[in-house]
N, C-alpha and C positions, 0 to 999 in steps of 0.2 A: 688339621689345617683346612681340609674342606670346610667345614661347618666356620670358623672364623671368617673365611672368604665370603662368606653367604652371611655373617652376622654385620659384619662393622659397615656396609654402606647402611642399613639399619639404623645402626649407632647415629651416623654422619647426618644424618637426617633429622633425627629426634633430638639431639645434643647438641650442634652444630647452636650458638646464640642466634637470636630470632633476630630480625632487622623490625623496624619500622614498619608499618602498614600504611599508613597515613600519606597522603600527599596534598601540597595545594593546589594542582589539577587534578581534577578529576577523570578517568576512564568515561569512555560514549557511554551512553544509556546506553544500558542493556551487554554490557560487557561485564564478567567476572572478574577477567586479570585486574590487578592492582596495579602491576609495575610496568604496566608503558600504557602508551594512548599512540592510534595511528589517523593520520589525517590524509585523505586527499585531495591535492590542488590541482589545478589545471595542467602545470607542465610537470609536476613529484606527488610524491607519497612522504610524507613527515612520519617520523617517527619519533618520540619521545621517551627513553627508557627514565626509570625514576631512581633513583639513588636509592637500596635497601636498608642502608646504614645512617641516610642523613635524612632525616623528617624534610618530605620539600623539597631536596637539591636533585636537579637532572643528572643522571649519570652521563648519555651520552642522547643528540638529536642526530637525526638522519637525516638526509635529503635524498629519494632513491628515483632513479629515472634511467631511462635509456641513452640520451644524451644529458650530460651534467653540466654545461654549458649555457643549455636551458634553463637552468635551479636559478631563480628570482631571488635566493635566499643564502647569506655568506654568517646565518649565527649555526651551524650544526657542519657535521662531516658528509660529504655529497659521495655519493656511492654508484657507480653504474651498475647499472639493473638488465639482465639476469647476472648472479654470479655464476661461474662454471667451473670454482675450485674451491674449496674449502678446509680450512684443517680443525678438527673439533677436538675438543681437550675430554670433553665426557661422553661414556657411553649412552646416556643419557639424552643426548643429541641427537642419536642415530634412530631412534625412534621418531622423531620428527621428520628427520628426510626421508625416511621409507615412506612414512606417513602420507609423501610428496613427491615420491618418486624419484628422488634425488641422491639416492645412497652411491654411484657412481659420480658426484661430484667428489665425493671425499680423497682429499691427498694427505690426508694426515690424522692421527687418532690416537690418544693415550690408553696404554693397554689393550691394544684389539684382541689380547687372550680372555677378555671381558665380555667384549660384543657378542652378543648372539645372533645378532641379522645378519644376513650373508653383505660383507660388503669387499670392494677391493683388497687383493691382497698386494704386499710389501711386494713382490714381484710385479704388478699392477700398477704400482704407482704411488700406492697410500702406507708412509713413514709410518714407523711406529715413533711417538712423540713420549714416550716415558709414561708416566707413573699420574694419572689424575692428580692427586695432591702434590708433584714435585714436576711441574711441564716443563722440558727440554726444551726452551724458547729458541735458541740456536737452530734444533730440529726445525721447528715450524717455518724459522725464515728460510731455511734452506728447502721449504716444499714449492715456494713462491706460488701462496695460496691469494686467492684473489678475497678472501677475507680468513680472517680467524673465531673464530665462536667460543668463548670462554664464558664459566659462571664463576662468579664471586661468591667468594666464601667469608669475605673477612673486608675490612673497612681499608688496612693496607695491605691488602692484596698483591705479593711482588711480582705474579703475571700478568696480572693489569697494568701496573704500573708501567714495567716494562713495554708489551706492545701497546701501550698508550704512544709512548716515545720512538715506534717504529712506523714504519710506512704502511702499514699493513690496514687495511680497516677492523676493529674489532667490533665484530655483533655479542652484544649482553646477553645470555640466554640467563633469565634468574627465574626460571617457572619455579624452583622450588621453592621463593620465599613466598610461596603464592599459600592461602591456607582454605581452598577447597579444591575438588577436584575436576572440576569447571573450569577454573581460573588456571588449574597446571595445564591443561589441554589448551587454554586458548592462545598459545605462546604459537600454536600452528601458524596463529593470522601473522605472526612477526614475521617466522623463519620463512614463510611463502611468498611475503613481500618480498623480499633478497635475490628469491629465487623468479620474481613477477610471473608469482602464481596467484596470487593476492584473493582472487574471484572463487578459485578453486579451492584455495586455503578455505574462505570463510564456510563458503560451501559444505566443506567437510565439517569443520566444525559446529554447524549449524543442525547437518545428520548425528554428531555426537549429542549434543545438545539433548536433541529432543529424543532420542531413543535412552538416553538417560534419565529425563524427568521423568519420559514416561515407565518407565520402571520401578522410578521413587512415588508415585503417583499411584503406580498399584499398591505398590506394597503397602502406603497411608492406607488406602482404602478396604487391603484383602485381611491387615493383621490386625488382630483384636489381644492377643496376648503376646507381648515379646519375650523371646529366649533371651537369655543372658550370654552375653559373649565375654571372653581375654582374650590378651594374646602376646605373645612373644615368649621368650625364655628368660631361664637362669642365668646369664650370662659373666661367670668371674665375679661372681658373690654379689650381682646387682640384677633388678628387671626392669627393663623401659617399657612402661608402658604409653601409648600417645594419648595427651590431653583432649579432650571436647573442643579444643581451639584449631589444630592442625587439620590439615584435610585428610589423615584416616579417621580423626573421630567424628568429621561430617560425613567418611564413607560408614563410617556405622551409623549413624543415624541415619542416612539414609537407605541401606538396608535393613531397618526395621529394629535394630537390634539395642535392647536395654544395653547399659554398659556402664559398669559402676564410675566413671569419669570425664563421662559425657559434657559434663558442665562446669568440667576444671577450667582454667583460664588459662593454666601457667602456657608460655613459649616453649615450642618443642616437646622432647616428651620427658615422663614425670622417673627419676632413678627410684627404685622401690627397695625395699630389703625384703627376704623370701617370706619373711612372715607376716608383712602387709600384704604380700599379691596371696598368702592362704589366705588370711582372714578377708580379705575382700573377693577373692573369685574362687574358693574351694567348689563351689556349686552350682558355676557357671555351666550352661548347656554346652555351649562353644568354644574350642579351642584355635582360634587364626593364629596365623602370619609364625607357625615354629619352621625351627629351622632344621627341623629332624625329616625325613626321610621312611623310617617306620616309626610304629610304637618301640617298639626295643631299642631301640638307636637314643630314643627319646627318653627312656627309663636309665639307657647307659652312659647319656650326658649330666642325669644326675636325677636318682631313684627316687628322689621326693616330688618330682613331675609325676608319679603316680599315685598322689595324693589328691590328685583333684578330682573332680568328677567327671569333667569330661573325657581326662585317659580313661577310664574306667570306663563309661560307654562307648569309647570311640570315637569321640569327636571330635577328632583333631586335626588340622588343616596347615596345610603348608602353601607356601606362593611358588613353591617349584617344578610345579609342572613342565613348564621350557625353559630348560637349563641344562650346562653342559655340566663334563667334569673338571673343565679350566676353570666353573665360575662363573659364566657367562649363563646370566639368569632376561630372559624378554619380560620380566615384569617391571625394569629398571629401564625398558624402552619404550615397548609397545602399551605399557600399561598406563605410564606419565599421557601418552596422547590419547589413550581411549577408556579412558575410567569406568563409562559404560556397560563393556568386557568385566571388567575387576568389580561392576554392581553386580553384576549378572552374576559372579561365582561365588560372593558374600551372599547372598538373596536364595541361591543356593543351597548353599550349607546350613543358613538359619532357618530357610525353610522349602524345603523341596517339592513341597507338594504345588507350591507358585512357580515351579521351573520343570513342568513333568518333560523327560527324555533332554533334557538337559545336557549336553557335554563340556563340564569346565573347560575354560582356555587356562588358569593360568594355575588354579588348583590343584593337590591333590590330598584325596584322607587318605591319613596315616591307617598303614595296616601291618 
């Protein structure tokens, strides 16, 4: 059961159908994210989230200010700025307000036996809201959240739907349909609007920024031979690997790392049968993103994992370093906001000797 627990948000990610990238607004210069654009006016902050599912259509415009009375503007939803309650449907959220110091706004949260950052508990104030994929909408309005944060999964979406038609204000979080890992960080500048951190927000993301280029910037410059990388598992007679499109195969590229799929296209990621992931990475150096624990664990979810070459050296790599035994993994928090972190332990593992005394955050090899 463990190991499933720690497989399928994996799955949910790679498989999940792609949205649209395209919009007829464009993002500021100099902006990664794709799916909102934020403006500031004299008396608000505009925000404009873009529809994932519909090339072009706005999903939802804000108008954020301290006084909403002030808003010049009656085409979007007017929101008073700071919020000071929030109910969030993904753990994945909560990586953003820590990010912001805001994890005490939380009144409400799906599966908080998931979260790994310390946030209020159920005797504190903060509902448990059910199941990410099945949200107890009832839940929510009984937290009387002064917004709700939901991500879309799907085009009719029936929690969208629903709090569309309640009083509640709903903020879009869709960093995942984002396909670098720049663009999933800069959803900061959204969620800190909300919270009229907005200065602070960009701020941080500005120190992400550049301590990440400048990482991918050494490593153009220090590697002259790239290791070849996999990664994932066996999973129930299928292997997901992520295409060259998504943003882990821009996190491998940008750790320097060869990768037989670098420059696939497809949406999400690619379902493999065991004998395509031998013949294409029996001899890869690097083994990422298993979901085993030791080599033997890794041998005993299925003995043909020991065919490759990196079990055989050792080189194999897991994303669970902070992680509990409920499940509750900070790679699906802290890492969505600081990709930086998650270069630094890729850049690691393909090459150590660019990371001397190094302490992974979010790594570990299988031993």
């Amino acid at each position: 059961m463990k190991n499933i627990i720690y497989i399928i948000p994996f799955l949910l990610l790679g498989c999940t159908a792609q949205p649209h990238t395209g919009n007829t607004r464009k993002p500021a210069d100099g902006q990664y994210a794709q799916g909102f654009v934020i403006t500031r006016h004299d008396a608000c902050t505009e925000i404009v989230i873009f529809d994932p599912w519909e090339k072009g259509k706005t999903m939802q415009k804000y108008y954020l200010a301290a006084n909403t009375d002030l808003i010049p503007f009656d085409d979007g939803l007017k929101v008073k700025v700071p919020i000071h309650s929030l109910a969030a449907t993904s753990c994945t959220h909560v990586g953003f307000l820590d990010a912001i110091g805001e994890t005490r706004s939380l009144c409400g949260i799906c599966s908080p036996y998931l979260v790994y950052t310390p946030i209020p508990t159920v005797e504190e104030g903060c509902a448990d809201l059910g199941d990410a994929m099945q949200v107890n909408p009832e839940g929510v309005i009984l937290t009387h959240p002064d917004a709700v944060m939901i991500s879309t999964y799907a085009q009719g979406d029936g929690v969208r739907q629903y709090f569309e038609k309640s009083s509640i204000p709903v903020i879009y979080n869709n960093e995942w349909t984002e396909q670098s890992p720049l663009a999933r960080a800069e959803w900061i500048r959204l969620i800190g609007a909300f919270y009229d951190k907005q200065d602070y927000a960009d701020s941080l993301f500005r120190e992400i920024e550049n301590e990440y280029l400048s990482l991918k910037d050494k490593v153009q410059q220090s590697v002259t031979s790239k290791r070849t990388l996999m990664a994932g598992n066996n999973f129930r007679g299928t292997w997901y690997m992520p295409s060259g499109k998504v943003y882990t195969g821009q996190l491998y590229r940008d750790a320097g790392a060869s990768y037989f799929y670098e420059n696939d296209s497809t949406d999400g990621s690619i379902p493999l049968t065991f004998e395509t992931v031998l013949l294409n990475f029996k001899d890869a150096d690097v083994w990422v993103n298993s979901t085993a624990q030791s080599l033997n664990e890794l041998r005993e979810m299925d003995d043909k994992h020991t065919w490759f070459k990196a079990y055989q050296t050792g080189e194999v790599y897991n994303f669970l370093r902070r992680s509990t035994k409920t499940g509750a993994n900070d790679f699906w928090e802290s890492a969505v906001v600081h990709p930086e972190r998650l270069l630094k332990d890729l850049v690691w593992a393909l090459y150590p000797e660019l990371m001397p005394d190094y302490e992974p955050y979010y790594t570990e090899k299988l031993k």
